[in-house]
C-alpha positions in Angstrom: 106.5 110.9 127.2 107.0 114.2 125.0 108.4 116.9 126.7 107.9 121.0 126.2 109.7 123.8 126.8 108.4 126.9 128.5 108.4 127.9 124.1 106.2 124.7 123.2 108.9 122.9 121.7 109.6 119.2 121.1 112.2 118.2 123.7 115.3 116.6 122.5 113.7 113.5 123.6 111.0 113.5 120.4 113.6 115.0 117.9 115.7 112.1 118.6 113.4 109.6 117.4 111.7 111.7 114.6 113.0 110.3 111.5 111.9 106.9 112.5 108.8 108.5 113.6 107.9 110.7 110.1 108.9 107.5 107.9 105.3 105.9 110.0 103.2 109.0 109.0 101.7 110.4 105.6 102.6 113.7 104.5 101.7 116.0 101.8 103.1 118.1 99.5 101.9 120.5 97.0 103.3 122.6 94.2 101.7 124.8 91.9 101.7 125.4 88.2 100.4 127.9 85.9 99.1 128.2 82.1 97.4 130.6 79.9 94.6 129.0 77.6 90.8 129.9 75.7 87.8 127.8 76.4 83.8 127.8 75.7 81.2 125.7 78.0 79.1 124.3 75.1 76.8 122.8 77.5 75.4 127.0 78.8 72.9 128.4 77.7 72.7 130.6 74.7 73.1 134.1 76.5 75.6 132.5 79.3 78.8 134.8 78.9 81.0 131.2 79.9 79.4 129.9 76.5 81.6 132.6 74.5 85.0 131.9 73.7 86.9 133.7 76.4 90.4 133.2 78.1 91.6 132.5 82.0 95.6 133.1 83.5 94.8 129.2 85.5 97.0 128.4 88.7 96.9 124.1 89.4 98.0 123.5 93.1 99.1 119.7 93.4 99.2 117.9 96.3 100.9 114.2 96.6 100.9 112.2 99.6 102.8 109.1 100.6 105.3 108.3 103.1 109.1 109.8 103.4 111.2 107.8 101.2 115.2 107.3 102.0 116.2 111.3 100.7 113.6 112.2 103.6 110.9 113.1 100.3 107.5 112.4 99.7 108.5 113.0 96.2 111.3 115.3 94.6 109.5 118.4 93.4 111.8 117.9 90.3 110.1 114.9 89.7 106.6 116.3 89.9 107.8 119.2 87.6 109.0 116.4 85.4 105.9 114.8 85.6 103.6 117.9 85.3 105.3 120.1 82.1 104.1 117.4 79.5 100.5 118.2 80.5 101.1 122.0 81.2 102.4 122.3 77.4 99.5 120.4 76.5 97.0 123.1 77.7 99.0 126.2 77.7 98.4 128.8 75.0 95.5 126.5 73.7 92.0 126.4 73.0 91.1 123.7 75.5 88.2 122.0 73.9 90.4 121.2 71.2 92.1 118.6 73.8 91.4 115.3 74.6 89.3 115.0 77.4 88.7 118.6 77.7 86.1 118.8 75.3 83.8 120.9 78.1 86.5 122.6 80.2 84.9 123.6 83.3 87.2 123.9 86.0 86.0 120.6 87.8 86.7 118.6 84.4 90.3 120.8 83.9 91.1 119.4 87.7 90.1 116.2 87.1 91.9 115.8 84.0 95.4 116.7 86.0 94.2 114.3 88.7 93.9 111.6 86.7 97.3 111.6 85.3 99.5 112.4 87.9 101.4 109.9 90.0 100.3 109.6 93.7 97.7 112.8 93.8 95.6 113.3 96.5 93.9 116.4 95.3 94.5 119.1 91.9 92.9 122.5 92.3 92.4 124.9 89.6 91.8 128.3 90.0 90.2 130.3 86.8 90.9 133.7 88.6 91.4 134.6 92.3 87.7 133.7 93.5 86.8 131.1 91.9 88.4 127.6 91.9 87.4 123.4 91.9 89.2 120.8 93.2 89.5 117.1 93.0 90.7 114.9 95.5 91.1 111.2 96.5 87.8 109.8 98.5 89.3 108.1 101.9 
């Protein structure tokens, strides 16, 4: 039975058994990243201002998910920054349509792109400026 204080926290009798406990559960972590690059949406219309070449300052948030390993990780967040720089110098300081994959670089197709190659992601984000934003995540 879990016990509170009068300030709503665990009693010693949880804490005790927490390890054992978190390595049962899934937890998440995220980290994010950020790049500079140009794009065009071939696919506007002729008129649409997103069909011009133009530029975004991009934030990616990353989230991972697994169980706690035996350092008490998900995942190092050196080894997700290991994992992420290849692809940030892929797309920073460059006209994305000129990469692979990013041929139309909407924001959904930007996330999905850093979905698809990193290790144990449950969702990417990808923010063009501060309102506006898609994300990819894994279906349940």
């Amino acid at each position: 039975m879990t016990k509170y204080t009068k300030a709503g926290d665990l009693s010693v009798d949880r804490a005790a058994r927490g390890p054992q406990r978190l390595a049962a559960v899934t937890t998440r972590i995220g980290r994010t990243y950020r790049f500079e690059s140009a794009h065009h949406l071939p696919h506007l219309p002729e008129g649409h201002k997103c069909r011009n070449l133009h530029g975004h300052n991009y934030r990616v948030d990353v989230v991972v998910r697994g169980t706690l390993d035996g350092r008490g990780f998900v995942r190092d967040f050196a080894e997700i920054d290991a994992e992420l720089a290849p692809l940030i110098k892929i797309v920073d300081h460059r006209l994305l349509n000129e990469v692979p994959g990013l041929e139309n670089p909407t924001a959904e197709i930007i996330a999905a792109w850093f979905y698809e190659r990193i290790t144990e992601c449950e969702s990417v984000r990808v923010y063009e400026n501060h309102e506006c934003w898609a994300e990819v995540m894994a279906t349940e």
